[in-house]
C-alpha positions as a printed Julia matrix, in Angstrom:
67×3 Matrix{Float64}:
 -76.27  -47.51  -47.16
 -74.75  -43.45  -47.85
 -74.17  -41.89  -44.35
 -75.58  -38.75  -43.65
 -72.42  -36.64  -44.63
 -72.95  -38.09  -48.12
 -76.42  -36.62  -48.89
 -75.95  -33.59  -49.92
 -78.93  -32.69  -52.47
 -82.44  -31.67  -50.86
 -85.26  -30.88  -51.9
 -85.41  -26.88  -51.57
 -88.42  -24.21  -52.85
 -85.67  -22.9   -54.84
 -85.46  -25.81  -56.91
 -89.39  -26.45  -56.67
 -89.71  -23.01  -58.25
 -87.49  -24.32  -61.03
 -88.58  -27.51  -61.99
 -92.32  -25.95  -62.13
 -91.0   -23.33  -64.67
 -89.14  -25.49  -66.18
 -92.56  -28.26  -66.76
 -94.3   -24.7   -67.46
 -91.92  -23.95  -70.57
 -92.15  -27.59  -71.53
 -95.48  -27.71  -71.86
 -95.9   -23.93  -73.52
 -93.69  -23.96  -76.0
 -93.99  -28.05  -77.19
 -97.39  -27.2   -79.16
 -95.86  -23.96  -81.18
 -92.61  -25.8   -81.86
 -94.5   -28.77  -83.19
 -96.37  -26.41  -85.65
 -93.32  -24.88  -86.45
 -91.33  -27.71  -86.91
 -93.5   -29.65  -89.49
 -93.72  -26.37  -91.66
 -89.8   -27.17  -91.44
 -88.45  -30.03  -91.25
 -91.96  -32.6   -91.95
 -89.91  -35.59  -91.1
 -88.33  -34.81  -88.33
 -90.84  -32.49  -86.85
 -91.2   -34.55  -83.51
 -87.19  -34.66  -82.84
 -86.69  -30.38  -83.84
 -89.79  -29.69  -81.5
 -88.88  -32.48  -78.9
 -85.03  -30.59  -78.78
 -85.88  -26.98  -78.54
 -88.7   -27.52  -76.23
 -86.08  -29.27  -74.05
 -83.93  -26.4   -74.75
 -86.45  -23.81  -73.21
 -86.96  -26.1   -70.38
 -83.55  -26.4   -69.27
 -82.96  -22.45  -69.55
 -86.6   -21.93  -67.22
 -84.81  -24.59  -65.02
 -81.4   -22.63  -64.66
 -83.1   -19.65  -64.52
 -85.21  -20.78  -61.42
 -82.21  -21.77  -59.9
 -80.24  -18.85  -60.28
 -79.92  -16.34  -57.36
């Protein structure tokens, strides 16, 4: 079992804030990249719109967490 010393992470309204922004972008932007992407790339439209939506959610996410 970790002592106390060891955990470190916790569960702040800092990083609350981020990882609702960052489900926000997620879900915003995975319809329009999906249209986007099979006017594209038709075979790999799931995989483009998958990656950038992923993209936009980890920028919302550091974002949120910077001060």
């Amino acid at each position: 079992m970790a002592s106390n010393s060891e955990l470190k992470a916790r569960w702040t309204k800092d990083k609350a804030g981020a990882v609702l922004a960052s489900t926000t972008a997620f879900l915003f932007t995975s319809s329009p990249a999906q249209e986007t992407a099979n006017h594209l790339h038709y075979e790999y439209a799931h995989t483009v719109a998958a990656l950038v939506s992923l993209a936009v959610a980890y920028i919302a996410y550091w974002v949120g967490c910077a001060q």
